[in-house]
Each structure stands twice: as C-alpha cells, then as structure tokens.
N, C-alpha and C positions, 0 to 999 in steps of 0.2 A: 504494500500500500504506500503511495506515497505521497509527498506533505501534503498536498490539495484534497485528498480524499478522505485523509486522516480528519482534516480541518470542518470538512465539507460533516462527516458522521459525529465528531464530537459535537459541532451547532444542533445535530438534530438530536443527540442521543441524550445529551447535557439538555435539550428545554422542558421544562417542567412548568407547570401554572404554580406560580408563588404567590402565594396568603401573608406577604409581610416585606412591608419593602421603607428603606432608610428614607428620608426626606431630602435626600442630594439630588439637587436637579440635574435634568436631564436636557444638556445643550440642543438646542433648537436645529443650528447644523448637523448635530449627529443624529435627530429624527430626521429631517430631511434628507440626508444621504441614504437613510435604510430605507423610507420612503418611496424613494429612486428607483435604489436596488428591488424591491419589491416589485416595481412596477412594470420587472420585465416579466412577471405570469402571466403564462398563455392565457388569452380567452377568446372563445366561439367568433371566427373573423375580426379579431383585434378588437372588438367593441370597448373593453376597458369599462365593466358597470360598476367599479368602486366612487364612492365617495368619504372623503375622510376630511373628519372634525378633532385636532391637536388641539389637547384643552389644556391647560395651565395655569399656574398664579391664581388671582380671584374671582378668573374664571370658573377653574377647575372646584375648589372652591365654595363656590355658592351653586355649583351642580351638584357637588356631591350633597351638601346642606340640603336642597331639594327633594333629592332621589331619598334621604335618609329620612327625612319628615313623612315623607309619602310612605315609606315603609315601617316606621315607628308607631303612625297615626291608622294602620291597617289597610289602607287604601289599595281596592280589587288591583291585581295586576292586571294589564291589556295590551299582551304583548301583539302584535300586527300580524302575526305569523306563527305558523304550528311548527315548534321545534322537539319537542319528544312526541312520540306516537302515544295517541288518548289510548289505546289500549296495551300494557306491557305484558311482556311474555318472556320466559327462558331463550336463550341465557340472557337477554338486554334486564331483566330486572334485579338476577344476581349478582351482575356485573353493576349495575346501579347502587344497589344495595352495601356491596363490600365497598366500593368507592365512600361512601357516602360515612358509613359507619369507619371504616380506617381512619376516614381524616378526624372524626368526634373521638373516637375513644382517646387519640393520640392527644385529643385537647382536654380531654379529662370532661365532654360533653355525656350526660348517660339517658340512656332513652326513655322519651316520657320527659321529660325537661326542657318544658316547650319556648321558655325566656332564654338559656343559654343558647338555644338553638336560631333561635328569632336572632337576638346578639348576632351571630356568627353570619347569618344570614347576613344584617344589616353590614358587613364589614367588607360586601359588595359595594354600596353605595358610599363608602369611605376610600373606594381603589385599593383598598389592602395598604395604605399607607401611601403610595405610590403618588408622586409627585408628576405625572403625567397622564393622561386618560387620552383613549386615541378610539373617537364614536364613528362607526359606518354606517350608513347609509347607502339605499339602493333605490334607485327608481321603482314606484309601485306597478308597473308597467310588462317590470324585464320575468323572465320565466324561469323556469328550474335549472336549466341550461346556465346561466348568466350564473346564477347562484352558488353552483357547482366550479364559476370558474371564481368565483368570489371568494371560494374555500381556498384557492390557491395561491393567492394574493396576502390573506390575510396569514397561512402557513411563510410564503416567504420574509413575512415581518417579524415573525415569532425566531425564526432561524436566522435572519442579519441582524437580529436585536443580540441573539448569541454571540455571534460575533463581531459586536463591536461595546463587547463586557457589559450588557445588561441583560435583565429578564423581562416577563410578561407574565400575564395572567390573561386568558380570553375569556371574556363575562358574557355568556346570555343574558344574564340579570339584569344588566343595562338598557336592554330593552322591554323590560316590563314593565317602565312608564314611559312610554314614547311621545306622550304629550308633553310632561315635563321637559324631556329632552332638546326637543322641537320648540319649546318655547325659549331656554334657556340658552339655546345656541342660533336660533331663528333659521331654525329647519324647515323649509317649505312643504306642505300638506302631501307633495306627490311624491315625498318619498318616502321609504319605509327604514327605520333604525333598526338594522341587523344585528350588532353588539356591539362589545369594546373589547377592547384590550389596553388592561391598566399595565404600563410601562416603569421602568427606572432601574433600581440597585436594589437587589437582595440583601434584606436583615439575616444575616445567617443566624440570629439570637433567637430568632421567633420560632418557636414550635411547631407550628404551621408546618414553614415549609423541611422537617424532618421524612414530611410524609411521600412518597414516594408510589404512584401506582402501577402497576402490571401489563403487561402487555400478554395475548396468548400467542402458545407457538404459532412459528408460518404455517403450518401442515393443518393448523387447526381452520386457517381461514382461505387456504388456498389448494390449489388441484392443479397440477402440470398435467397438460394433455401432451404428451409424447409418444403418441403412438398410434 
C-alpha cells in the first residue's frame, strides 16, 4: 500500500460521528477548501443538488438556542422527509437498538430514564459543543436520484474534514424543525433541510466519543457473482 492509499483508508477508517467537540474555531478557509474538495462528487449529469448553510459565531449561536427551546418546550418534530422506514424489522432494529443503547450505557444513561435521555437528545441542538454547524439543503423538487448523489457529497466532507485534523458528527436531528431553520438562516420555502453536520476539534475528555460502532462482515452484505 502506499502513502496515498494509506492516507486515503485512515480519513475513512478514522471518521467516527463525535458527541463532544472543544470550542476552537474552525478557520473559514479551511471549510472552504474541504468545501471544494467535496465538491468534486459525482452526481446524475453534473446537476450538483447540494446546498450549504456554514453557520458560526452568533449565528451559530442563536440556532442552536432555537433548535434547543423547541426541543426542551416538547415541540412535535416535522421533519420534511421520511428518513427511517415507519415500519422496523430485523436486522435494521437490532442494529438500531445496540447503536442506541452502546452509546447510553457508556454514558451511564439507564432505560426508562426518560430526562437523561431527553438531555442527551437535546445535545443535538447544542452541535455536540462544536463551534461550526454546516445545514443542507435541497430543492423540494429534485428526486431520489439527486438525493443519492447528495449522500456522496456530504460523505466527501466527513472524509476531507479527516484530513485536514478535524471531525464531524452528521445530525438528522437538525432537520426536525425545518421551520426554525429556515427562518433562522432565511431559507426559502422551496427547499427542503436535509441535515447537518456539526464540525470542529475532538474533546478527546468526553465520554461520548469513547464509543465506537460496528460494522458487519463484507460477506455479510455482499455476493461476488463469479461464475
């Protein structure tokens, strides 16, 4: 293997979604360069359906303050779009399940303890401490296709964030009050807030991010037709 590849598998192998990040800002140039970098994911005839809101300062801010009052105060979530399937089933809910419960037990959260949980929950709307928040947007318009290439845009950000010493966390939660967001960043009606991804510097102190999830074997999700 050599350095390029080596490089290329540590960005992806090293990204983890972090629950806890220092308040050292995160240089404007250095989002914008990974930015860039990102921006070379393929998509469906080069159409390019991302949109991206870099939030920071008192920006960042008085969104989170928002997002966190709406979620303290019980306020229904209305997310724009259906991101888990209404109905779960093996293995997507044991795999949900161990995810979910790994990261609690690790926090000393215990089941049935529905304020610690709520807590943890709201630590969405605070970016995990994270001194950048980075909200997408899609045309209400574009189709599954688009969406699909939208996954690969936002993976290339998560992996040049690696390499250039920072982390990420990617929040669906973010878009569970899409009015809030849209109002707060003056997001026009016709598009739809896909998620975030909360940016910066890993607190290595935090508990949090000890936790570590699983991947299954290749064999488990794949079939070489060879013959």
């Amino acid at each position: 293997m050599n350095d390029v590849q080596h490089a290329v598998e540590q960005a992806i192998v090293s990204r983890q979604s972090i629950r806890g990040f220092l308040p050292t800002p995160v240089p404007t140039e250095r989002i914008r360069h990974i930015l860039e970098a990102a921006a070379r994911a393929p998509s469906g005839s080069n159409i390019q359906p991302w949109k991206v809101h870099v939030v920071t300062g008192a920006r960042r801010d008085a969104l989170s303050q928002a997002l966190l009052q709406a979620h303290q105060r019980g306020e229904p979530e209305r997310r724009e779009y259906q991101y888990y399937p209404v109905n779960w089933r093996s293995p997507y809910l044991e795999r949900r399940r161990a995810t979910g419960w790994g990261l609690y037990n690790l926090l000393g959260i215990q089941k049935g303890d529905r304020d610690a949980s709520a807590r943890q929950i709201g630590r969405n709307f605070e970016f995990f401490g994270a001194p950048c928040v980075l909200l997408f947007t899609i045309d209400n318009d574009m189709d599954k296709g688009s969406w699909l290439d939208y996954g690969m845009f936002l993976q290339n950000i998560m992996i040049m964030a690696r390499g250039c010493g920072l982390d990420t966390c990617p929040q669906a939660a973010l878009a569970n009050y899409p009015d809030i967001v849209k109002q707060q960043l003056n997001i026009p009606d016709d598009q739809i807030v896909a998620c975030g991804i909360s940016m910066g510097y890993q607190d290595v102190d935090d508990p949090a991010n000890q936790y570590r999830t699983t991947r299954v074997p290749v064999d488990e999700f794949t079939i070489f037709h060879d013959a």
